[in-house]
C-alpha positions in Angstrom: 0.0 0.0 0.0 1.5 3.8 -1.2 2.1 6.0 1.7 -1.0 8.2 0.1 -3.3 5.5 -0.1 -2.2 4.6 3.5 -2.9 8.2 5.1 -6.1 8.4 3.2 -7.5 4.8 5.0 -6.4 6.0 7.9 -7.9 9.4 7.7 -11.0 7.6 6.9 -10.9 5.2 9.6 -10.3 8.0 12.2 -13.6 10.4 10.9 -15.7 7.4 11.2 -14.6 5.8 14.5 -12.8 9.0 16.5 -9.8 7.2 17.7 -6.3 8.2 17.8 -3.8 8.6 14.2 -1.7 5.3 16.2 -4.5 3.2 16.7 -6.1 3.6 13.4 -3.0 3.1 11.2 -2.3 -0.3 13.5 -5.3 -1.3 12.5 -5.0 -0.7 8.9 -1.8 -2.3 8.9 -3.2 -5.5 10.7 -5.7 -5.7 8.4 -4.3 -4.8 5.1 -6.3 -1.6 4.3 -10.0 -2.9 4.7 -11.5 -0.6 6.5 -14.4 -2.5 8.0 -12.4 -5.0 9.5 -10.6 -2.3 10.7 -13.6 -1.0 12.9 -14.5 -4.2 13.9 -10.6 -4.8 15.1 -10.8 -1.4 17.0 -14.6 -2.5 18.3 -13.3 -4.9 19.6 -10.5 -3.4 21.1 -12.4 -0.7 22.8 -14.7 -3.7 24.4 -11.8 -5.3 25.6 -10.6 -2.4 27.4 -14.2 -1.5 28.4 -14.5 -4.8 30.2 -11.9 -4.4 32.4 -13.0 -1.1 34.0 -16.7 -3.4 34.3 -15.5 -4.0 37.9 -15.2 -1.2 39.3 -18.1 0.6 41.3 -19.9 3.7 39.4 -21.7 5.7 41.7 -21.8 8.7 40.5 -23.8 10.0 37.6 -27.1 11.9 36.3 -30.5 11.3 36.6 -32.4 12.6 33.0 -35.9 13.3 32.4 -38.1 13.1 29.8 -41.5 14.3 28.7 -43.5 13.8 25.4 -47.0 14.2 25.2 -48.2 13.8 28.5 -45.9 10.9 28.4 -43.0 11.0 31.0 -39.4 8.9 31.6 -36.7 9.0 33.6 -33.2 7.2 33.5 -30.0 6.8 36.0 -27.0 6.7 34.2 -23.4 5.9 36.2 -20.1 7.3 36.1 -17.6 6.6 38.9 -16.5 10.4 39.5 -18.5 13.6 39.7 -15.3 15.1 37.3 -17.1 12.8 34.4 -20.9 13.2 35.0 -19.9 17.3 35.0 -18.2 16.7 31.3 -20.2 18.1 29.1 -19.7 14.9 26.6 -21.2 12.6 28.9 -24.3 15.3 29.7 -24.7 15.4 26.2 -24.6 11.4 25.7 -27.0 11.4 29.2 -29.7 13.9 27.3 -29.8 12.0 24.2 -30.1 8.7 26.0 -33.2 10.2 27.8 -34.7 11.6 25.0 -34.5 7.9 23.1 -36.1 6.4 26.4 -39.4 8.4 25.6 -40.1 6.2 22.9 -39.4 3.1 24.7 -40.6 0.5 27.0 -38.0 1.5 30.0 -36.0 -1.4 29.7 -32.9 -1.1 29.3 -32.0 -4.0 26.8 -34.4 -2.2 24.6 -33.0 1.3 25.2 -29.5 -0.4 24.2 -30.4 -1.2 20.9 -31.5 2.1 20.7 -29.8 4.2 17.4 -28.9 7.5 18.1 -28.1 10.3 16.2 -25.0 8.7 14.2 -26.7 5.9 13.7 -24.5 3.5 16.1 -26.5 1.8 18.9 -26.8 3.3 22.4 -24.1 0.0 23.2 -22.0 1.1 20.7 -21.4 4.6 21.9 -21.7 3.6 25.6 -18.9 1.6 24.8 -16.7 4.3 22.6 -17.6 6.4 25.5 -16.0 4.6 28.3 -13.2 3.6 26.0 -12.7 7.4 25.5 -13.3 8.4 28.9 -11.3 5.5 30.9 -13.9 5.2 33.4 -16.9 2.8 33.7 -20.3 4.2 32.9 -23.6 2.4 32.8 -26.7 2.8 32.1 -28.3 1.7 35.3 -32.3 2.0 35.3 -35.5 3.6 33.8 -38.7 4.0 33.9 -41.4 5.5 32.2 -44.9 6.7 32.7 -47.8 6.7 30.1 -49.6 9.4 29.4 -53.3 7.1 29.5 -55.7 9.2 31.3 -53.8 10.6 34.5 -51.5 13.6 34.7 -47.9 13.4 35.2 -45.6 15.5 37.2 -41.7 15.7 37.4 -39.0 17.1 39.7 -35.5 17.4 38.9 -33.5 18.5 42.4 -30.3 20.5 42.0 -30.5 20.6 38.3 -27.3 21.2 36.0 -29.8 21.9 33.3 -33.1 21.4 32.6 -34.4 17.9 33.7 -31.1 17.0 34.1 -29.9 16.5 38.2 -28.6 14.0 41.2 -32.2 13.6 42.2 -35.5 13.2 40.3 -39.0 12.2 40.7 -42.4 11.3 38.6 -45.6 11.5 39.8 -48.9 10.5 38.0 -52.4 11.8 39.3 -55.5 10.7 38.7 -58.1 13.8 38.5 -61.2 15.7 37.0 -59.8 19.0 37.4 -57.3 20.3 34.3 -53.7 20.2 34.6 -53.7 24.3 34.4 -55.6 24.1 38.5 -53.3 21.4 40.1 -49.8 22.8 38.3 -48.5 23.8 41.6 -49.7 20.8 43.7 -48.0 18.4 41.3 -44.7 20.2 41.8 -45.1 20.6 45.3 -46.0 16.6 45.8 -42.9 15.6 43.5 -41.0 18.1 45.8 -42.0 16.4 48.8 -41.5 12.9 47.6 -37.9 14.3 46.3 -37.3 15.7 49.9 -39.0 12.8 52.5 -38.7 9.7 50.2 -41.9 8.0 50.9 -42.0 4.3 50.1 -45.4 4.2 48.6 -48.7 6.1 48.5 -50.4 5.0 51.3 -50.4 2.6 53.6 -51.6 -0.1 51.5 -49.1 0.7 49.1 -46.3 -0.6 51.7 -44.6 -4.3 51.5 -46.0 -5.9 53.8 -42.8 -7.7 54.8 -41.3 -4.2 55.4 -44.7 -3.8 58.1 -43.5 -7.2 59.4 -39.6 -6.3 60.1 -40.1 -2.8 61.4 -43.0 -4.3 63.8 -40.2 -6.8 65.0 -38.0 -4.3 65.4 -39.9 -2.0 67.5 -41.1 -5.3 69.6 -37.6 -6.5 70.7 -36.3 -3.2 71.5 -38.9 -2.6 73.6 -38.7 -6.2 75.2 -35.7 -4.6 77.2 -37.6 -2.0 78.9 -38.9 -4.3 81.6 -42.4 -3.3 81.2 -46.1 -5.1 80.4 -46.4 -7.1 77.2 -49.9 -5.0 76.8 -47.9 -1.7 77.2 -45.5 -3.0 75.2 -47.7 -4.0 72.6 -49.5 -0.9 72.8 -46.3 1.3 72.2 -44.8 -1.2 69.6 -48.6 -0.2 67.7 -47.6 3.7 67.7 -44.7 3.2 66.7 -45.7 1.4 63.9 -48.2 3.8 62.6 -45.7 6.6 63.3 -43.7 5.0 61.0 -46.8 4.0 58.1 -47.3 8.2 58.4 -43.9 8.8 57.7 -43.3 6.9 55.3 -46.4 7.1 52.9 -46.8 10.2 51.0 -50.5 10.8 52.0 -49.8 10.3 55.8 -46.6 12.8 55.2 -46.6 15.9 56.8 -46.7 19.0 54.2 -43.3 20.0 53.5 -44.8 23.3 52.9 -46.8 23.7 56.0 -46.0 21.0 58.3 -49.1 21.6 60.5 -51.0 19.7 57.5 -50.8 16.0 56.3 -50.4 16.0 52.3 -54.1 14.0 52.3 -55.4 17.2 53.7 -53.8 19.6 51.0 -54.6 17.4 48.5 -58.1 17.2 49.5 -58.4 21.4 50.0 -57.2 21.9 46.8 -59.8 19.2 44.9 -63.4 20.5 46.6 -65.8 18.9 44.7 -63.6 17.4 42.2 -61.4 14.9 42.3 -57.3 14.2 42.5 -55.9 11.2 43.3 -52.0 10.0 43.7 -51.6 7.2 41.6 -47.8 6.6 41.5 -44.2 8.1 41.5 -40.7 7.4 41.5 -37.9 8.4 42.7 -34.5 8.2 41.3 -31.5 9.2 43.9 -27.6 9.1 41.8 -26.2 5.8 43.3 -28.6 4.9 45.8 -28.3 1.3 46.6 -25.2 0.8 45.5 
């Protein structure tokens, strides 16, 4: 192969993949100028040396959300340092990741198959990405929301840009009244779930094994006061329901006015009609982790 005809494959190889003069021209050497193999050889490459960061812990990251016609999403994606989630690469890989999942089923299988706007999969660039990057990045969880006959609410907490943050939350309700009259309520209960992190909407809403563990808690650690099993029972019962109120959003008290439980705004602000919490999630950066 001329020296020409060389620099011109590897000049070609480089604008499609992005990878460094040294690596591209190695890999038209190996494979003698054919410039698909030559992507494939650098594919792999980059997977190889994606797979060995694979092990490390990424808890850092963005959450991203969505909306599209009354349709709303929302998607945790992993870094392992803050310096990375703050480059403006990975916000921009982050956004267009979260747009995508608006058209999808929130799993993210699907969303990696996913083409984006240079026609490689979601994979594909996740993988260029951390090959670029040298850190570990993953696409963690989403979820979306339908737009069916409820309204949906989001809250992004600390945001870098618009729906883009550490912390965010859905929230669907179910109402008669238009989405106009209950704009501030919706923001305020997304607010409050963002700041109190209830574990469901009411009380029935709670895992009943969670009931079960917290009840057996409360039991033995009053066991070692010495006193009645009646009184004990008695007290183990507050404690309980002290902890149902707060930890489900209805039973909450307002974050806004903490003289009021969020049932009783909720209720002031319907009257006659009607507004009902159906659901919401909450997405903290690298909770559980």
């Amino acid at each position: 192969m001329s020296p020409d005809n060389l620099l011109a494959k590897v000049k070609e190889l480089r604008e499609i993949t992005g990878v460094g003069f040294k690596d591209c021209k190695n890999a038209i050497d190996e494979t003698k100028g054919d410039i698909q193999k030559s992507i494939e050889l650098l594919r792999k490459k980059g997977i190889a040396k994606a797979s060995k960061r694979m092990g490390r812990t990424a808890a850092e990251g963005l959450i991203c959300i969505s909306e599209k016609n009354g349709k709303i999403a929302m998607i945790e994606i992993n870094s392992e340092t803050d310096f990375v989630a703050k480059n403006n690469e990975f916000i921009q890989f982050a956004e267009e990741i979260s747009n995508l999942s608006i058209n999808s089923s929130g799993k993210i299988e699907d969303i990696l198959n996913l083409k984006m706007k240079n026609k490689k999969s979601v994979n594909e660039n996740l993988i260029d990405l951390v090959s670029k990057i040298g850190e570990k990045i993953t696409l963690r969880r989403c979820v979306c929301i339908e737009n069916s006959k409820n309204i949906n609410f989001s809250y992004t907490h600390s945001a870098l840009k618009k729906n883009i943050g550490k912390l965010g939350v859905l929230l669907s309700v179910e109402t008669t009244k238009q989405k106009k009259d209950i704009v501030d309520l919706g923001k305020q209960l997304a607010m409050q779930v963002a700041s109190l992190s209830p574990l469901a909407v009411d009380k029935d809403g709670l895992d009943s094994n969670i009931l079960e563990k917290e009840k057996e808690i409360i039991t033995e650690e009053l066991k070692t006061s010495g006193k009645d099993n009646k009184i004990i029972e008695k007290i183990a019962l507050g404690k309980l329901n002290k902890f149902i109120a707060e930890n489900t959003l209805l039973n909450q008290d307002w974050i806004m006015e903490p003289k009021k439980k969020v049932r009783d705004v909720i209720n002031q602000v319907a009257g006659k009609d009607k507004i009902k919490v159906k659901k919401f999630v909450r997405f903290k950066v690298g909770e559980g982790l």
